[in-house]
C-alpha positions as CSV (number, residue, x, y, z in Angstrom):
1,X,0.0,0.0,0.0
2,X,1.3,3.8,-0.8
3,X,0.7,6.3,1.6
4,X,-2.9,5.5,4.1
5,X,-5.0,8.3,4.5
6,X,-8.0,8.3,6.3
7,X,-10.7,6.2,4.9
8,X,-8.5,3.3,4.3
9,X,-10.2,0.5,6.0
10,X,-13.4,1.6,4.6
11,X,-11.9,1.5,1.1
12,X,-10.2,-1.9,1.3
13,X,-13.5,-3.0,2.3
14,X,-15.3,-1.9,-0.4
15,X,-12.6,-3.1,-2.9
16,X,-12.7,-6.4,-0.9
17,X,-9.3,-6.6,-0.7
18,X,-8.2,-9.1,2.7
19,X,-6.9,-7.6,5.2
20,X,-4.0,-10.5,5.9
21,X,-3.0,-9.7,2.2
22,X,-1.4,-6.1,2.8
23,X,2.2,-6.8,4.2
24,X,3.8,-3.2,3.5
25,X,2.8,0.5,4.1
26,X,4.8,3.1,2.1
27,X,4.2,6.4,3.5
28,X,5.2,9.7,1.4
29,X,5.3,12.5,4.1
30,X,3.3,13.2,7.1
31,X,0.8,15.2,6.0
32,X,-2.8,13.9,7.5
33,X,-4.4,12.8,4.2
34,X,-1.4,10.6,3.5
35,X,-1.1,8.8,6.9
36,X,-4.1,9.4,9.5
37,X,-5.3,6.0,8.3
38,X,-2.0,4.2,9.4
39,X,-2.9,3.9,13.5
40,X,-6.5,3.1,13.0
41,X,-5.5,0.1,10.3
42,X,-2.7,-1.5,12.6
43,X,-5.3,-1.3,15.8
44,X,-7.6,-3.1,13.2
45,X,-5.3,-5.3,12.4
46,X,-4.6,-6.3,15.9
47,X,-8.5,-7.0,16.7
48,X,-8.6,-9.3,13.7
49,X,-6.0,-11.2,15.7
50,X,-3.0,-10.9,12.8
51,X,0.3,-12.5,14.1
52,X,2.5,-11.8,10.0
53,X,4.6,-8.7,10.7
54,X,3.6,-5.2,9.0
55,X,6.9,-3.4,7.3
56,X,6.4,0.7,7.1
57,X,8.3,2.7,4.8
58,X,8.4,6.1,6.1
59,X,10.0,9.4,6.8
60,X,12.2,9.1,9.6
61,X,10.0,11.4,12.1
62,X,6.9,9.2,11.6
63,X,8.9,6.0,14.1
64,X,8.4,7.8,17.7
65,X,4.8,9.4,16.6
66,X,3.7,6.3,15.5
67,X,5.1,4.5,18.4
68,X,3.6,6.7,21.2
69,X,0.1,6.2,19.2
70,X,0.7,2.4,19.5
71,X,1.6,2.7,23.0
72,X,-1.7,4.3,23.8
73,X,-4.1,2.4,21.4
74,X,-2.9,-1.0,20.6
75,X,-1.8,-2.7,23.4
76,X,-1.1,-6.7,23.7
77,X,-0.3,-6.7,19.3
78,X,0.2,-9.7,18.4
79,X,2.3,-8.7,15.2
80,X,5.3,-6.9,15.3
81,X,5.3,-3.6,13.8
82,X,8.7,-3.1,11.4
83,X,9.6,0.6,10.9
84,X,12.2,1.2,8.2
85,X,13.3,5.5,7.8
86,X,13.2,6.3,4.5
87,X,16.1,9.0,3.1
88,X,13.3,11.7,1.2
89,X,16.7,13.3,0.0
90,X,17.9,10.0,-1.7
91,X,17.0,7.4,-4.6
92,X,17.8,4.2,-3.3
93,X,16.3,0.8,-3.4
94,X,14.2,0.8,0.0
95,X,12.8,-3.0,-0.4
96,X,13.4,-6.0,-2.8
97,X,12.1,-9.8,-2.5
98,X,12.3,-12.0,-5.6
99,X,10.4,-10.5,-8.6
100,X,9.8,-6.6,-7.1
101,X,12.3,-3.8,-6.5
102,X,11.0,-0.2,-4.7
103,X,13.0,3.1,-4.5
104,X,12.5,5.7,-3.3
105,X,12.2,9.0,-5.5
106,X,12.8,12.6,-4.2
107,X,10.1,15.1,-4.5
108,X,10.0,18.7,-3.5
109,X,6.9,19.8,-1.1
110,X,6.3,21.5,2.0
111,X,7.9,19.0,3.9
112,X,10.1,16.1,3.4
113,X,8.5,13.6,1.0
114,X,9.8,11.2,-1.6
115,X,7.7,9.0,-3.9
116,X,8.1,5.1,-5.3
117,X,9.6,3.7,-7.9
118,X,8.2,0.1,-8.1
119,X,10.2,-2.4,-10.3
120,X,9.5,-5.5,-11.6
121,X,13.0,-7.9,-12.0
122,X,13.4,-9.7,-15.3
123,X,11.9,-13.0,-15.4
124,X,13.3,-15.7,-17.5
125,X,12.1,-16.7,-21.1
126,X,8.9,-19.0,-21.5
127,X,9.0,-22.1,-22.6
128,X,8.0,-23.7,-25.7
129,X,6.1,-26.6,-24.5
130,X,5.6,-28.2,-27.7
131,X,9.4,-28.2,-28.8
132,X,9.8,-29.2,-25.4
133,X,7.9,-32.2,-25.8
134,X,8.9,-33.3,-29.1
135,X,12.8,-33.9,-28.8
136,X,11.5,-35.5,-25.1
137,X,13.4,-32.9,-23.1
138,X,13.1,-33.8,-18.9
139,X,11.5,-31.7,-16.6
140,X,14.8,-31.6,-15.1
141,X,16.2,-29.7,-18.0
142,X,13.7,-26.8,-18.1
143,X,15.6,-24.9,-15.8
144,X,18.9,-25.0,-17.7
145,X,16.9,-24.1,-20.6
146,X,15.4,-21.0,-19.4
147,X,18.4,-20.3,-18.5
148,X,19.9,-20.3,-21.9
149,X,20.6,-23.8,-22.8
150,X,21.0,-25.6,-25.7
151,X,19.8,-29.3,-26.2
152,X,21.5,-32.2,-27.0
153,X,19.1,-35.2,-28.8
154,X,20.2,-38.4,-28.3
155,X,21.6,-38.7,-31.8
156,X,23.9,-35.7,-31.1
157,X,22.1,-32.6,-32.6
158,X,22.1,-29.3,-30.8
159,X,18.8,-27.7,-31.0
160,X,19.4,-23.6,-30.7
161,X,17.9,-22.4,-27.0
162,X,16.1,-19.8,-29.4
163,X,14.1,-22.8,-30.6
164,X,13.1,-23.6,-27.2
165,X,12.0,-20.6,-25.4
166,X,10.1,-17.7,-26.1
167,X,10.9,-13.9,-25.2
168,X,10.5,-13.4,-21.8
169,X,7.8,-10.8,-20.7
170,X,9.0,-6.9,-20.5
171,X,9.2,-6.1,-16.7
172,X,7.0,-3.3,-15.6
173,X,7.4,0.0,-13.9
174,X,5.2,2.1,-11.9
175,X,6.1,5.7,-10.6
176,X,4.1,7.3,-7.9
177,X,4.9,11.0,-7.3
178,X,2.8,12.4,-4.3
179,X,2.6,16.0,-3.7
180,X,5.4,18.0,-5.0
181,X,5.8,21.1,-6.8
182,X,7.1,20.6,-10.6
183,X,10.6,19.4,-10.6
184,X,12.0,19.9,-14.2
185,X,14.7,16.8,-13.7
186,X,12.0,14.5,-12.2
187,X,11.2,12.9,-15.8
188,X,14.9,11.5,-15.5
189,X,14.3,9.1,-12.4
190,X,11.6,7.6,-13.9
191,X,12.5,7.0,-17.5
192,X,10.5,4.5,-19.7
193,X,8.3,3.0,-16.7
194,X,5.1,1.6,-17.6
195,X,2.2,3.8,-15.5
196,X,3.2,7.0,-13.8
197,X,0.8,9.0,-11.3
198,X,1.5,12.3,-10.4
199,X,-0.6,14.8,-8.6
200,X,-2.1,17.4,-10.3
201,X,-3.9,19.6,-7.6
202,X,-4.1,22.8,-10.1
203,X,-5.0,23.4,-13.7
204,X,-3.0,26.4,-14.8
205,X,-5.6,28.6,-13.7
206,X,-3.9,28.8,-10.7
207,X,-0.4,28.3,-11.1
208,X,0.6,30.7,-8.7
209,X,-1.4,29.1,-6.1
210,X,0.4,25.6,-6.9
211,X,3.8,27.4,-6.7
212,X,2.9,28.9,-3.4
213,X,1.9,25.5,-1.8
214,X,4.4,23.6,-3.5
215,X,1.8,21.2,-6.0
216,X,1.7,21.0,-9.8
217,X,-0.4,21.5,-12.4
218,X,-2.5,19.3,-14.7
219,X,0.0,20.4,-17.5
220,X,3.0,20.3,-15.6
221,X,2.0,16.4,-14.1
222,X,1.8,15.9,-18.0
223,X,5.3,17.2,-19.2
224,X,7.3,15.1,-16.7
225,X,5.4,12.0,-18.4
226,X,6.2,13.7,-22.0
227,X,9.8,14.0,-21.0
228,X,10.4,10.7,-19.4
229,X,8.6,8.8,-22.3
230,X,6.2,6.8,-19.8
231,X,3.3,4.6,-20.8
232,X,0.6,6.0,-19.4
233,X,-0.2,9.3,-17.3
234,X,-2.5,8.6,-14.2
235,X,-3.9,12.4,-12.5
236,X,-4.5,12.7,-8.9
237,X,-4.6,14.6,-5.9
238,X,-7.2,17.2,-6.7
239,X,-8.2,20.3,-5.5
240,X,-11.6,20.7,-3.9
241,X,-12.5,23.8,-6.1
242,X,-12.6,21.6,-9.2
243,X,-16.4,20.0,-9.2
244,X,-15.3,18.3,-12.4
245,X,-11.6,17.3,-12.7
246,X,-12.0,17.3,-16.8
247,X,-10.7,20.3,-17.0
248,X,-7.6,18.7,-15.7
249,X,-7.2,16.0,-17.8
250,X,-8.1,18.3,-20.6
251,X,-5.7,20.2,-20.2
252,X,-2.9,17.3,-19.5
253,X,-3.9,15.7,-22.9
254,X,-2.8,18.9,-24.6
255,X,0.9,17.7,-23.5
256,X,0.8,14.3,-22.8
257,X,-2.5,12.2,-24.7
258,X,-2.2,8.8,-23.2
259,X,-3.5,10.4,-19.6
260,X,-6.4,9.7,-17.4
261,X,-7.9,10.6,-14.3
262,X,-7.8,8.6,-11.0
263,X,-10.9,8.2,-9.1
264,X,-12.1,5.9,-6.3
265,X,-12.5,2.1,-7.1
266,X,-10.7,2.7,-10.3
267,X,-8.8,-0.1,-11.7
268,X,-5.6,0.3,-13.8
269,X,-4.2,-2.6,-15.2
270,X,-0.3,-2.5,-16.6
């Protein structure tokens, strides 16, 4: 999960999502609307009787807040709360298992913050099951194959691994830039991923007013996804004085086409 405002458990209720399945919290700064929801989760969790650890990826000053709150309201856990400090200053890999890598991603707002990079490793060709089965090739083999074997038959011919294995997959990429005010270098941290979301609390109407407060524009959330050559633009973050956030993604399209707006229960697939 990225960043847990308020509303949280209500919303993975609705998108009936399991509690047990949530294993990491990345938080992007300590404003309310990205972390008030953390506390209330965790004592939630604890009444559902969890006993897998919860990691949290977070600004450094979040560990004693959030362990004074845990003192006071969630007594007798029966899960261990992990807190890792996150450098907002720094791109660095903050977490990595088997198939995922996530970095962090400095971003410039009113107070430290940093957004995530999330990585997926390169996975190894697929195999061609039919070639496979027609020279009689052991399961034991498959492995080596994948790995970029050839095959010797039993009559002495090499078949090519190319014969073997198709492409693997093309790992995907997903950027999430919380609040932060444009940052004309950003699009070079995030080159080429597959989705990127950035806020967009202003349309240029009020440019001065997102320079003030440190947010960006509709436009400007669409240059950085021009410039880095991303998939696919995702808005968010608006402001309440928008009633209908088309004139934001109007106005990104103008830069950046492939863009759409972000709304509750939406779905993106990559």
């Amino acid at each position: 999960m990225v960043d847990c405002g308020e509303g949280t458990q209500m919303q993975l209720r609705r998108s009936k999502i399991r509690f047990t399945k949530l294993s990491a919290v990345f938080i992007s700064h300590l404003h309310g609307d990205h972390c008030f929801g953390l506390i209330g989760m965790i004592s939630t969790f604890g009444l559902l009787g969890r006993t897998a650890k919860l990691d949290v990826y977070a600004p450094a000053e979040l560990e004693s807040m959030l362990r004074e709150q845990m003192v006071m309201f969630c007594r007798g856990l029966e899960f261990e709360v992990v807190f890792h400090a996150v450098d907002t200053t720094q791109q660095k890999i903050v977490y990595e298992d088997r198939s995922l890598t996530i970095e962090s991603i400095p971003l410039e707002h009113r107070m430290p913050c940093c957004g995530y990079l999330f990585k997926e490793k390169q996975t190894l060709p697929h195999i061609k099951r039919d070639m496979v089965d027609f020279y009689h090739i052991p399961v034991s083999q498959i492995n080596n194959i994948k790995a970029g074997a050839d095959w010797i038959t039993e009559e002495g011919e090499r078949v090519l691994n190319s014969r073997l294995v198709e492409p693997a997959d093309i790992p995907r990429s997903y950027a999430y830039c919380s609040d932060t005010r444009y940052i004309p270098t950003l699009h070079e941290r995030i080159k080429g991923v597959t989705a990127l979301y950035h806020e967009s609390t202003y349309a240029d109407d009020n440019l001065v007013r997102a320079e003030k407060y440190y947010h960006s524009t509709a436009r400007q959330a669409a240059m950085v996804a021009r410039y880095a050559g991303v998939g696919r633009l995702i808005l968010g973050h608006y402001s309440s004085r928008y009633e209908d956030e088309q004139v934001l993604l109007d106005e990104a399209q103008q830069v950046f086409e492939n863009t759409c707006l972000s709304d509750e229960q939406l779905v993106f697939e990559l």
